[in-house]
C-alpha positions in Angstrom: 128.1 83.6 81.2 128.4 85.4 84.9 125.2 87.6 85.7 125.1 89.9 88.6 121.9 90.6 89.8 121.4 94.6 91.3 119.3 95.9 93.6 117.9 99.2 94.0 116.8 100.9 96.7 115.0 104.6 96.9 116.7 107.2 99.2 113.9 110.0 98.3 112.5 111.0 101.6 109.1 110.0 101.8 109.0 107.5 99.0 106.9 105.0 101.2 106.7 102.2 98.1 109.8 102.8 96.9 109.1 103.7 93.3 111.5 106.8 92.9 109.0 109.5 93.6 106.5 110.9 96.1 103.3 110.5 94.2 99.5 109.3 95.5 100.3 105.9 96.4 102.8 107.5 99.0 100.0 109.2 100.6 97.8 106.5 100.1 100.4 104.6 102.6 100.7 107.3 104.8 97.3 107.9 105.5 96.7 103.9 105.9 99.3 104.3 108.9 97.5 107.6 109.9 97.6 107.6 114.3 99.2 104.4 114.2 101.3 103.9 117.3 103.9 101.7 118.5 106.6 102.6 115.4 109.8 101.5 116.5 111.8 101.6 113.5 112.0 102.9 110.0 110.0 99.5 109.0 107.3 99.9 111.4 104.0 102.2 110.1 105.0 101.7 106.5 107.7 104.2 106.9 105.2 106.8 107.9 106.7 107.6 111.0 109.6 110.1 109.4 110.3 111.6 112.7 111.0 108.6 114.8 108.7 109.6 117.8 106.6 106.2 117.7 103.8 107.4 115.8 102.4 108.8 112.7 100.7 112.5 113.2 100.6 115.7 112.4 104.6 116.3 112.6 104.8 113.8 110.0 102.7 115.3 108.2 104.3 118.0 108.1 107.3 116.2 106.8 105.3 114.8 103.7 103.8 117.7 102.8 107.5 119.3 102.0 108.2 116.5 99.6 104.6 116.7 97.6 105.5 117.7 94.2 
């Protein structure tokens, strides 16, 4: 018997862990990366970084708090 293996991935913005909704652990991520620097990709800072300018502040805060439920 064939078995296919599937792989899902969350495209909910600000879903840091990936669980299908923006809930504590998402902000427990986002403040971990809190002032990091040095984000060069959507990888980098945990994700936190949601408008690419190399580090995780207040405009990305700004981001989160319009997906908190």
């Amino acid at each position: 018997m064939a078995q296919t293996a599937l792989t899902l991935t969350s495209t909910i913005p600000c879903d840091l862990d990936g669980n299908f909704t923006v809930d504590i652990l998402d902000l427990g991520i986002f403040a971990y990366h809190w002032l990091e620097t040095g984000c060069t990709g959507p990888e980098t800072c945990g994700g936190a970084d949601f408008d690419a300018s190399g580090k995780v502040d207040y405009l990305d805060y700004a981001i989160f708090s319009q997906c908190w439920p």
